[in-house]
C-alpha positions in Angstrom: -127.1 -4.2 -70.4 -128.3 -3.1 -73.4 -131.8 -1.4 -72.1 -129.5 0.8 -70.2 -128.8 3.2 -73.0 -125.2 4.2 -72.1 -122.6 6.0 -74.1 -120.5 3.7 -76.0 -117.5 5.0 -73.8 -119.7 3.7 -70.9 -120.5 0.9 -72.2 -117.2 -0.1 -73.4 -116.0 -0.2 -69.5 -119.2 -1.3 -67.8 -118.3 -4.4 -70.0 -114.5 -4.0 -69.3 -115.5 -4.3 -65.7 -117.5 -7.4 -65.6 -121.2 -5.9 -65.0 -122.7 -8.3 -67.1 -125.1 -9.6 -64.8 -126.5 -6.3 -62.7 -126.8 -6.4 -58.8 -130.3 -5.6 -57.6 -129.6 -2.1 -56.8 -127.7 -1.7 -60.1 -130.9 -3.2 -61.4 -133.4 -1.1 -59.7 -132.1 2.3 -59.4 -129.8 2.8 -62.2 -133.0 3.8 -64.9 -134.6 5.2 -62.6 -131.4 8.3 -62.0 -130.8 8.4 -65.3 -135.1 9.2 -66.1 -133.5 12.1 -63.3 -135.7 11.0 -60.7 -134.2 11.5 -57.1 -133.8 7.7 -55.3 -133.1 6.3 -51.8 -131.4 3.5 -52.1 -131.2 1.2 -49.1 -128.3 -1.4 -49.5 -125.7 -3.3 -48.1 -121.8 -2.5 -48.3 -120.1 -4.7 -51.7 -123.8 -4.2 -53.4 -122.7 -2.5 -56.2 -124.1 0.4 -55.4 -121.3 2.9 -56.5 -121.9 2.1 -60.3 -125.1 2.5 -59.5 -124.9 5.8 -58.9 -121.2 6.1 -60.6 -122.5 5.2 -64.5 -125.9 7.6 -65.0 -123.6 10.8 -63.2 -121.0 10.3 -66.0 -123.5 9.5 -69.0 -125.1 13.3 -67.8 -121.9 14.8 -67.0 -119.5 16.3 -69.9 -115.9 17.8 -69.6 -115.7 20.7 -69.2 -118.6 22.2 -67.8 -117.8 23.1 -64.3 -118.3 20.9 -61.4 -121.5 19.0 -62.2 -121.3 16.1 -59.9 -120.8 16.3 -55.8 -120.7 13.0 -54.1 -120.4 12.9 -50.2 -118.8 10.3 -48.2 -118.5 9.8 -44.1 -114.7 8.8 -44.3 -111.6 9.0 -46.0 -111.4 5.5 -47.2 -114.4 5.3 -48.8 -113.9 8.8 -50.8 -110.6 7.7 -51.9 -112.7 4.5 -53.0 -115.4 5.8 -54.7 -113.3 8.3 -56.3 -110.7 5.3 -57.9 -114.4 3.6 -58.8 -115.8 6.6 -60.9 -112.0 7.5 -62.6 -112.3 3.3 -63.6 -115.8 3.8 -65.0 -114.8 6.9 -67.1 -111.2 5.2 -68.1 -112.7 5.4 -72.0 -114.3 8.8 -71.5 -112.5 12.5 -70.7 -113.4 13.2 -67.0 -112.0 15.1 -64.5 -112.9 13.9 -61.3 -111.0 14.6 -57.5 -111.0 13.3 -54.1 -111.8 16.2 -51.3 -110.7 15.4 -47.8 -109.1 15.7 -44.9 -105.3 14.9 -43.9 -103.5 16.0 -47.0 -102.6 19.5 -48.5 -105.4 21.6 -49.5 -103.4 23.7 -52.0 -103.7 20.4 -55.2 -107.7 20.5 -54.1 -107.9 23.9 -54.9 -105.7 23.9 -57.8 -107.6 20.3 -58.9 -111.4 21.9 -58.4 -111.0 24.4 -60.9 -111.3 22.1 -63.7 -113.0 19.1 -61.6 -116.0 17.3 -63.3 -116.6 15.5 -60.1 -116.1 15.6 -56.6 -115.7 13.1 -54.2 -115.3 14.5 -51.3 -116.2 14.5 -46.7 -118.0 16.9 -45.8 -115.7 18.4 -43.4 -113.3 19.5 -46.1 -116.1 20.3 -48.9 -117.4 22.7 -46.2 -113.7 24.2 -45.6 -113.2 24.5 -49.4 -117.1 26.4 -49.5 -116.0 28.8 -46.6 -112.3 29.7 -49.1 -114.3 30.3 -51.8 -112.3 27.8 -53.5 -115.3 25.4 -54.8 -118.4 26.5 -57.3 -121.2 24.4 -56.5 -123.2 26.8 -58.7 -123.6 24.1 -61.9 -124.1 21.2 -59.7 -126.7 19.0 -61.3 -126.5 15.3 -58.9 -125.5 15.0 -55.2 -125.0 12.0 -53.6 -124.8 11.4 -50.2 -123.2 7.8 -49.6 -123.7 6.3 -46.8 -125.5 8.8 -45.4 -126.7 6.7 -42.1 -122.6 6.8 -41.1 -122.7 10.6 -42.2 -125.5 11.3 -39.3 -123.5 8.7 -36.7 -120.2 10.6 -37.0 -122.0 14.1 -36.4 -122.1 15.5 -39.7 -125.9 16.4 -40.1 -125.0 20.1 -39.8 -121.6 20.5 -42.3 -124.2 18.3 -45.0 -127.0 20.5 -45.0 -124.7 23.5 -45.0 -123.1 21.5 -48.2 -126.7 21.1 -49.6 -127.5 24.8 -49.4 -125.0 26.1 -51.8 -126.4 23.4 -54.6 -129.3 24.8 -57.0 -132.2 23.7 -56.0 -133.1 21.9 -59.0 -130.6 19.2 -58.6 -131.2 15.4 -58.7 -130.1 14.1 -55.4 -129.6 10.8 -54.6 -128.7 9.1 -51.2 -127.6 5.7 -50.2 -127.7 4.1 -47.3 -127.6 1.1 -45.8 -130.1 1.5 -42.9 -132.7 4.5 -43.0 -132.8 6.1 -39.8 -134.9 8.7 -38.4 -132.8 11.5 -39.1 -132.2 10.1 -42.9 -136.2 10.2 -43.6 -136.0 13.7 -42.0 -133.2 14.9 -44.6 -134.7 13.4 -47.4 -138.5 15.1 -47.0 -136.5 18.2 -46.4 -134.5 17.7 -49.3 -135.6 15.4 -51.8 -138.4 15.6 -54.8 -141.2 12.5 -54.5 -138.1 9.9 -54.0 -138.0 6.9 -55.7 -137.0 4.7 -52.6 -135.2 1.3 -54.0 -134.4 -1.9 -51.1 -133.0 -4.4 -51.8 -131.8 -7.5 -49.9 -128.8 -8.0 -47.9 -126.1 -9.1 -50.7 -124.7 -12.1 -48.2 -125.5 -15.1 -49.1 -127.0 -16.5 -46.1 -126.5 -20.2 -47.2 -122.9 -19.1 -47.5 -122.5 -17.4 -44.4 -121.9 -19.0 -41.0 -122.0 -17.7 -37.9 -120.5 -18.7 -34.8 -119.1 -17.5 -31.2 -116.9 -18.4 -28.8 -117.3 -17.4 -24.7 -113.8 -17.4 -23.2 -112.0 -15.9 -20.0 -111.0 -12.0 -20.6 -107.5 -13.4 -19.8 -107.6 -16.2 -23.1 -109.6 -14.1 -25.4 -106.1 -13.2 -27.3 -105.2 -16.7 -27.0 -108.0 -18.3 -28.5 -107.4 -15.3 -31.2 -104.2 -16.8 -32.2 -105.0 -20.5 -32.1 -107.8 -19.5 -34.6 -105.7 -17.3 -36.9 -103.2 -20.2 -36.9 -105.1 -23.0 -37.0 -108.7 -22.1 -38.6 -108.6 -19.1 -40.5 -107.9 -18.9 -43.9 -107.7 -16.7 -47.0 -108.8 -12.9 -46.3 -109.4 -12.1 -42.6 -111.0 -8.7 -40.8 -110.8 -8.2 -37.0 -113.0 -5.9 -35.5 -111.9 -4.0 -32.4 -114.3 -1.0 -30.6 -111.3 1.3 -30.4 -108.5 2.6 -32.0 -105.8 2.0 -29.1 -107.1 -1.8 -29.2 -106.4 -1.7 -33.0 -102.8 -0.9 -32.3 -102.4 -3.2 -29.0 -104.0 -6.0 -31.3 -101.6 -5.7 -34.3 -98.5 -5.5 -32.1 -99.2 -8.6 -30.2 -100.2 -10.3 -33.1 -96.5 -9.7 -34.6 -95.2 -10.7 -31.6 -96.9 -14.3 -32.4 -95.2 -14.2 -36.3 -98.6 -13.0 -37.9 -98.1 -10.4 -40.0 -101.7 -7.8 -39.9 -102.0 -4.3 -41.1 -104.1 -1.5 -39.0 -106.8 0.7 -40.0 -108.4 3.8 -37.6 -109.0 7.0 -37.7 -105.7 7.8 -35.8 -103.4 7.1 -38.2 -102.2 9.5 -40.9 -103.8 9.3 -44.6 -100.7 8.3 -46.2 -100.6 5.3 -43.8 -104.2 4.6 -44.3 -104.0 4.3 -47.0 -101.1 2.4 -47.7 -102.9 -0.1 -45.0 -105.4 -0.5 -47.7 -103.5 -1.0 -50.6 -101.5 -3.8 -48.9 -104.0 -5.6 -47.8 -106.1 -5.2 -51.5 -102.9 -6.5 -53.0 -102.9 -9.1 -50.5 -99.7 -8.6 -49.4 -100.9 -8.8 -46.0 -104.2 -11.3 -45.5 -104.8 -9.8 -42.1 -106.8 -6.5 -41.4 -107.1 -5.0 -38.2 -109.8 -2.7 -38.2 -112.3 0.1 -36.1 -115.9 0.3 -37.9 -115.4 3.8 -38.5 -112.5 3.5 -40.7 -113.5 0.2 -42.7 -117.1 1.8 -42.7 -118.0 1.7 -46.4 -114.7 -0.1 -48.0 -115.7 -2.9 -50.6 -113.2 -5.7 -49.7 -113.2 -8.5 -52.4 -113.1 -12.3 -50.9 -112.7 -11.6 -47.2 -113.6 -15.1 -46.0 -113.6 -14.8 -42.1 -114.7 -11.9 -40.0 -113.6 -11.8 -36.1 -115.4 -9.5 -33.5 -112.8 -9.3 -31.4 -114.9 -7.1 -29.6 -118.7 -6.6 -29.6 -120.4 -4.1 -31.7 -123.2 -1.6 -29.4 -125.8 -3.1 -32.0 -126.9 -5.5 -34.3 -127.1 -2.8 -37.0 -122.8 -2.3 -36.4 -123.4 -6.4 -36.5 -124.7 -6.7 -40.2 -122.4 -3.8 -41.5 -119.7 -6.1 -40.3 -120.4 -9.1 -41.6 -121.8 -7.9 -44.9 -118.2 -7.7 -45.7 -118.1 -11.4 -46.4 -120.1 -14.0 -48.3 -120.7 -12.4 -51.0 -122.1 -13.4 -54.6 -122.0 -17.0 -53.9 -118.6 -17.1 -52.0 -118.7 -18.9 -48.3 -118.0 -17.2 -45.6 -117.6 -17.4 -42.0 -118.4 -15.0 -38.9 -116.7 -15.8 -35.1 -117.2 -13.5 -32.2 -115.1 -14.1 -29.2 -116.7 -12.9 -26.2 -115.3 -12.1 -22.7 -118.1 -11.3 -19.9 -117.5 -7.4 -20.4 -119.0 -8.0 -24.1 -122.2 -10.3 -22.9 -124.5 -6.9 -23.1 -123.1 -6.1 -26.1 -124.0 -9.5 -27.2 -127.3 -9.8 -26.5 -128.2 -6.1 -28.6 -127.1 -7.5 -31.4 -129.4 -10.9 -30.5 -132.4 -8.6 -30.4 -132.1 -9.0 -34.5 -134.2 -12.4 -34.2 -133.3 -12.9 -38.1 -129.4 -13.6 -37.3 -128.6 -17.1 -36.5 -125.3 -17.6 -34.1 -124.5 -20.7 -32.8 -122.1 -21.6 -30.0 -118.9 -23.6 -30.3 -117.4 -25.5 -27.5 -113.7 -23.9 -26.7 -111.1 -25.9 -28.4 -107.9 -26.5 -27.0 -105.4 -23.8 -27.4 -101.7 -22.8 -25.9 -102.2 -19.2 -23.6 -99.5 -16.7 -25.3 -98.6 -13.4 -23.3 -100.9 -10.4 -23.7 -98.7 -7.2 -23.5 -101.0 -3.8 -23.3 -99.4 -0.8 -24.4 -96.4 0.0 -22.1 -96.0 -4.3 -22.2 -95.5 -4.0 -18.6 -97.8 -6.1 -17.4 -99.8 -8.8 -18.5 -103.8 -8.1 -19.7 -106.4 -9.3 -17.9 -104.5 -10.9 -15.2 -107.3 -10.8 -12.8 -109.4 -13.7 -12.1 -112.1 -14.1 -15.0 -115.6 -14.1 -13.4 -116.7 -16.7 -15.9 -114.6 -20.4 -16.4 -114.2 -21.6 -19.5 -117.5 -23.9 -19.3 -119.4 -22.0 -18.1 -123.1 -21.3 -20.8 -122.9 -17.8 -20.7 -125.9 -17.8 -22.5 -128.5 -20.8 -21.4 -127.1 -23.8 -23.7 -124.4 -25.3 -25.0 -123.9 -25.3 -28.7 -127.4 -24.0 -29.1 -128.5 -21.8 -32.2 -129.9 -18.1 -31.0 -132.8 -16.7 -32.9 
């Protein structure tokens, strides 16, 4: 702690906040920003990677001097995360720093980024506020693009180097990410000085971490979802659902069986987003219902089960899913309840021969009614093309490598 030279204000609340023992990434990249060196950082979600970035911005930033810190996230959730982060590290030193997005007035953003220290902000927005005139990037000594491998997936290659143009040149820029995808190498020789690229390993603990899957009839999927939310789950649980309708359908029927779950996706208005958030961080609720898109990025403490409720395209989506549990030495546990319209889905995310899945044999459970959105009929009523013992993939209660 001590080699890292901060202010005492810094200091004061890097202690305050427990960062004691440093995460890899903390470890790694932290002297290497504050030497000004620009740094790739390839890490997980929950690695600790926003005070890695958060803590040498505010030891170079002073109040007062214009906007001298831009930091760019893929989603509204995480800005509004990042931003609480930074305000928490800078609680013992005068800071102004904003959150920049989308779904709430723009008239307190522009009043707010006249005095703003920092920005936090999606790039949609930043670029609206750019085009009004209403933002100086002119002083702009450290970007950081967070996440940047969701920033390319949800289209915003263009609005970022549009955002990037109107920074001096001479800025330290720094991008993290938790996969580095073609198109992120591309932005980073275009727009980087000799990187200092930092990986670190996944922050699960793999001992810790169990995975497992279930292969059910379409028609029982939501069954066996509520036996196991009654009868296995426990603590802080995320389901993951490919769309935002499902999200909804999900929650509603799961209230329909007494289980209380809040809903996150990209369809719902900020103020309920984020009061989705806050709930479930206070843990009024323990359930989340969630789309990758909108959880993309949040830093959940203690979730202890993740359900796939449906399939992610890849076993990238996989790993940024699970990486949400197991972490610093807690346990954690991963189930995936397949139907046969998720088998291809499946066996993408197998092509990852480091992830270990095994297969558990279909406990007994009591079928509940599946409404869809009108409830006027019953989903999947048709005749599933796989029974329930059927080894959808070669062997019962094997382990897939």
């Amino acid at each position: 702690m001590k080699s890292l030279h901060l202010q005492p204000e810094l200091t004061k609340a890097f202690e305050e906040l427990g960062f004691s023992v440093l995460t890899d990434i903390q470890k790694h990249t932290i002297p290497l920003i504050l030497q000004g060196k620009d740094v790739i950082g390839q890490s997980q979600t929950g690695s600790g990677k926003t005070a890695a970035f958060g803590f040498p911005i505010l030891e170079k930033a002073a109040h007062g001097k214009g906007l001298q810190a831009l930091i760019l996230v893929p989603t509204r959730e995480l800005c509004d995360q990042d931003a609480r982060e930074m305000k928490k590290f800078s609680k013992h030193k005068r800071m102004n720093i904003i959150e920049i997005y989308g779904g709430l007035s723009i008239t307190p953003q522009i009043t707010g980024l006249v005095h703003a220290d920092i920005v936090v902000a999606t790039p949609g927005r930043m670029l609206d506020h750019i085009r009004r005139g209403t933002v100086n990037l002119n002083h702009v000594k450290t970007l950081v693009l967070d996440e940047a491998d969701k920033m390319f997936e949800m289209g915003f290659i263009d609005d970022v180097k549009q955002i990037i143009s109107q920074t001096p040149p001479e800025r330290q820029t720094l991008l993290f990410s938790a996969t580095i995808s073609t198109q992120v190498q591309d932005l980073a020789r275009h727009y980087m000085k000799n990187p200092e690229r930092i990986q670190v390993q996944s922050y699960i603990g793999e001992e810790q971490l169990d995975q497992y899957f279930y292969s059910v009839n379409a028609r029982d999927k939501f069954s066996l979802l509520v036996h196991i939310l009654k009868n296995q789950a426990t603590g802080i649980v995320i389901i993951f659902c490919a769309t935002r309708n499902r999200v909804d359908v999900l929650s509603r029927n799961l209230y329909q069986q007494g289980i209380q779950s809040q809903r996150l996706h990209g369809g719902l208005s900020q103020n309920r987003r984020k009061q989705a958030i806050e709930m479930f961080h206070n843990r009024k609720t323990n359930i989340l219902v969630a789309s990758d898109v909108a959880a993309r990025g949040l830093d959940i403490k203690n979730v202890g089960y993740i359900i796939n409720y449906d399939i992610p395209k890849s076993s990238r989506e996989y790993i940024h899913r699970i990486g949400r549990t197991a972490r610093a030495g807690k346990e954690g546990k991963v189930i995936s309840i397949l139907s046969e319209q998720d088998h291809d889905n499946f066996r993408n995310v197998l092509d990852d021969h480091s992830l270990v899945i095994e297969q558990l044999a279909l406990p007994e459970f009591q079928r509940v009614p599946f409404f869809t959105q009108d409830r006027s009929h019953h989903f999947g009523a048709r005749r599933d093309a796989y029974p329930h013992n059927r080894q959808s993939y070669g062997r019962s209660g094997g382990r897939f490598r």
